[in-house]
C-alpha positions as CSV (number, residue, x, y, z in Angstrom):
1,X,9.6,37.0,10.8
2,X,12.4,34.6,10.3
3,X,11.5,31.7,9.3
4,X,14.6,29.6,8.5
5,X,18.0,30.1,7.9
6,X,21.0,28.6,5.5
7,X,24.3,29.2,6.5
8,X,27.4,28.3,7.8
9,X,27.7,26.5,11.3
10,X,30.2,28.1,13.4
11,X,29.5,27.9,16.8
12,X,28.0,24.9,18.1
13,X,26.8,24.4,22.1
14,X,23.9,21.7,23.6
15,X,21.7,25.1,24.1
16,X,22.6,27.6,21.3
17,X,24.4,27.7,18.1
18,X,25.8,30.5,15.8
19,X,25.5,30.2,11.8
20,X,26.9,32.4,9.9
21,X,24.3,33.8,6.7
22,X,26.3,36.1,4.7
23,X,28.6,37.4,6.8
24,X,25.7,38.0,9.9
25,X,26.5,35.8,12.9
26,X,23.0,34.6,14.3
27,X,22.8,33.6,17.6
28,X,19.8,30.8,18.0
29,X,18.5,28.7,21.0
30,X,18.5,25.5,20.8
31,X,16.7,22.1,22.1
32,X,19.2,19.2,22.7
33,X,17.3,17.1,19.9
34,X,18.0,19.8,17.8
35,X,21.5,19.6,18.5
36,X,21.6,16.0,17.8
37,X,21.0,16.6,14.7
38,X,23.6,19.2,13.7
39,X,26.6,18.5,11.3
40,X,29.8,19.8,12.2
41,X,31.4,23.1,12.8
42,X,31.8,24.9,9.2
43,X,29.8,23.2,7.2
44,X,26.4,24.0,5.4
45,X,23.2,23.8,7.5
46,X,19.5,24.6,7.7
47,X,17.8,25.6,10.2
48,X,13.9,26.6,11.0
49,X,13.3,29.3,12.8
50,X,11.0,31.3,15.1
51,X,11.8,35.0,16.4
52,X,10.0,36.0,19.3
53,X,10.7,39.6,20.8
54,X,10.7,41.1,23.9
55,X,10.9,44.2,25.5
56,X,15.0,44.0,25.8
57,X,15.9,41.6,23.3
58,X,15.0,40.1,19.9
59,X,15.2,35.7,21.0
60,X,15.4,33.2,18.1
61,X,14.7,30.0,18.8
62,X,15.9,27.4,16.6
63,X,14.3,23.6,15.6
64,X,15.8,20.6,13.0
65,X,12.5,20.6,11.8
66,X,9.1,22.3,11.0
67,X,7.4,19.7,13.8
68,X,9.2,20.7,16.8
69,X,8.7,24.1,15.7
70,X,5.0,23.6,15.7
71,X,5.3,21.9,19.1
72,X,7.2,24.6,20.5
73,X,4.6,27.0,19.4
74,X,1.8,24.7,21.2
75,X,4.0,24.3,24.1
76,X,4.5,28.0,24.6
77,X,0.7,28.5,24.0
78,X,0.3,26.4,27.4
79,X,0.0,29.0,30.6
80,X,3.0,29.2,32.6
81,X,5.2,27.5,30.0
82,X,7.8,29.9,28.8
83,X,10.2,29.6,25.7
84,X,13.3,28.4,27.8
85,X,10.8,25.7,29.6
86,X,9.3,25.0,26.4
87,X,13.2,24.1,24.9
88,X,13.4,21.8,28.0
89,X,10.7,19.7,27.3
90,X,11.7,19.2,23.6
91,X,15.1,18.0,25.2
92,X,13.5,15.8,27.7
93,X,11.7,14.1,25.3
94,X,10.8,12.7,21.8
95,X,8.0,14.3,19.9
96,X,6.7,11.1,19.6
97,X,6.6,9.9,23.2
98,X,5.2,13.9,24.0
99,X,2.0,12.9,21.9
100,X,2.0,9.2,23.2
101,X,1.4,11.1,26.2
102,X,-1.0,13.6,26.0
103,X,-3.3,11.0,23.9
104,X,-3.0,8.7,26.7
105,X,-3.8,11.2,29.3
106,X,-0.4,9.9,30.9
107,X,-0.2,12.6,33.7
108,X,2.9,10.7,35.7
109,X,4.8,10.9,32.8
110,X,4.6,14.4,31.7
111,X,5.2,15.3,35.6
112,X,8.6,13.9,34.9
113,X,9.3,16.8,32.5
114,X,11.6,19.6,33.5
115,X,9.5,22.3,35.4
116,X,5.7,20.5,34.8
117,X,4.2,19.9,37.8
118,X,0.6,18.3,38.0
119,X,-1.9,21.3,36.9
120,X,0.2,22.2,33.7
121,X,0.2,18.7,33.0
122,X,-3.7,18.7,33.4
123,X,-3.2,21.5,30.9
124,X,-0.9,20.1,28.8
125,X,-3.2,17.5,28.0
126,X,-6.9,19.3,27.8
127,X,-5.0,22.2,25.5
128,X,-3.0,20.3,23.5
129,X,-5.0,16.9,23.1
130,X,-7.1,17.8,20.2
131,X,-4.1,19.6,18.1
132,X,-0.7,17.3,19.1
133,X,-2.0,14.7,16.6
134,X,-1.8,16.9,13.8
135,X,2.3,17.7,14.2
136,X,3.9,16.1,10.8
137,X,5.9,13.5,12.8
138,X,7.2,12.1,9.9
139,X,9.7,14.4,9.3
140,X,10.5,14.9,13.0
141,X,12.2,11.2,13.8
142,X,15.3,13.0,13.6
143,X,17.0,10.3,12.0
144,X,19.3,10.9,8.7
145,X,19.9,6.9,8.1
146,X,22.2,6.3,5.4
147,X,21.7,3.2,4.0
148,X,19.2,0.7,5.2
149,X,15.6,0.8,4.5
150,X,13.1,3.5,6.4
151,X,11.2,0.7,8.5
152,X,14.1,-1.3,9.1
153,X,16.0,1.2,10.7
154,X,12.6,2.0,12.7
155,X,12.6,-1.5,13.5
156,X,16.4,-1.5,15.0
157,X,15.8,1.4,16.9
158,X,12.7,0.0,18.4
159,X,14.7,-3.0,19.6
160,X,17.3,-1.6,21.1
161,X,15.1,1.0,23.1
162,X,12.8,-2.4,24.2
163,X,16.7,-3.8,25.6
164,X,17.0,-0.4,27.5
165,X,19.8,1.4,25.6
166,X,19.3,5.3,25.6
167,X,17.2,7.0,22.7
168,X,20.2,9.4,21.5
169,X,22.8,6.6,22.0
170,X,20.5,4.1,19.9
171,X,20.0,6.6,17.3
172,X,24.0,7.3,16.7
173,X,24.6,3.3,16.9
174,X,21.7,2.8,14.0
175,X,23.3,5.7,11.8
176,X,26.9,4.2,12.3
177,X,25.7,0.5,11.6
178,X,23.6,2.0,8.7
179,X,26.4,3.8,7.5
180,X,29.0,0.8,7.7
181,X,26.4,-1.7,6.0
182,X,25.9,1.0,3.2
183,X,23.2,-1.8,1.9
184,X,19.7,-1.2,0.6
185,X,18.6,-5.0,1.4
186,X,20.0,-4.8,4.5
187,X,17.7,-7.0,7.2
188,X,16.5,-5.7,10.7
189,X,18.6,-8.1,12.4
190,X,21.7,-7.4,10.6
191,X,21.4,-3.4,11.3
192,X,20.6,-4.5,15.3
193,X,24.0,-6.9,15.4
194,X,25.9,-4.0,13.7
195,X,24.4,-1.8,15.9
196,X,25.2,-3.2,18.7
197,X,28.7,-3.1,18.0
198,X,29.0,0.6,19.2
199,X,26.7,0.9,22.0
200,X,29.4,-1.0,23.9
């Protein structure tokens, strides 16, 4: 089994990605969150990793962290959810929002996933309802914040998802105005005004 790997980035697509572990190329599938979160071509990365074989081919899948591994593995478990439809959810939508979902028995809302229609969603939720809460979601925000405090940058984000502003595009606005403040006592409101600046 691999489990994770440490290489080089050097190939980098919304769906797959290449790194480079000394000297083997390894071709890995990808989620869009994961992709999010990747640094630029030739440098350092880490990976985590699940290998899942078939009959004509040897499929890694690849995740920014252990959590959306873990719910790719419950996803999968789900009848009539493959690996590719599996990656499709976790692009669709946050890990968060995918448990908000199941533990509110929100059936409408896990219809609008790619390829769910209402009996996987009925499935989704009786399946997954007792073990989605246990996924480490901590680590899964997907947010490397430079900067500004944990809970303010949670804070920022939350407002300017509340005014309607994309989740991915918030994110990248949060890390830029993070990164430009470069303060530790840096206020929520002063991180949304920065922010702000490049969601224009």
């Amino acid at each position: 089994m691999i489990a994770q790997l440490n290489g080089t980035l050097i190939e980098k697509k919304p769906t797959e990605i290449v790194i480079d572990c000394g000297g083997v190329g390894y071709l890995v599938s990808i989620s869009l969150a994961t992709h999010e979160q990747l640094p630029e071509l030739h440098t350092k990365t880490r990976i985590f990793t699940l290998l899942i074989p078939r009959e004509d081919a040897l499929n890694l899948y690849g995740f920014s962290t252990v959590a959306e591994r873990e719910a790719f593995l419950m996803i999968t478990s789900i009848s009539g959810i493959g690996a590719k439809s599996a990656l499709a959810i976790l692009s669709s939508i946050s890990l968060f929002e995918l448990r908000d979902h199941i533990l509110r028995n929100n059936l409408i809302a896990l219809q609008k996933m790619p390829g769910i229609g209402k009996k996987t969603a009925e499935r989704i939720i009786v399946e997954l309802r007792d073990k989605i809460g246990k996924l480490p979601l901590e680590e899964s925000v997907g947010i490397s914040f430079i900067g500004a405090q944990k809970l303010v940058q949670q804070d920022a984000l939350s407002a300017l998802l509340s005014l309607g502003y994309n989740k991915q595009i918030a994110e990248k606005a949060i890390r830029s105005g993070a990164a430009e403040l470069n303060s530790e006592t840096v206020t929520a409101d002063q991180l949304i005004k920065k922010a702000l600046r490049f969601v224009v």
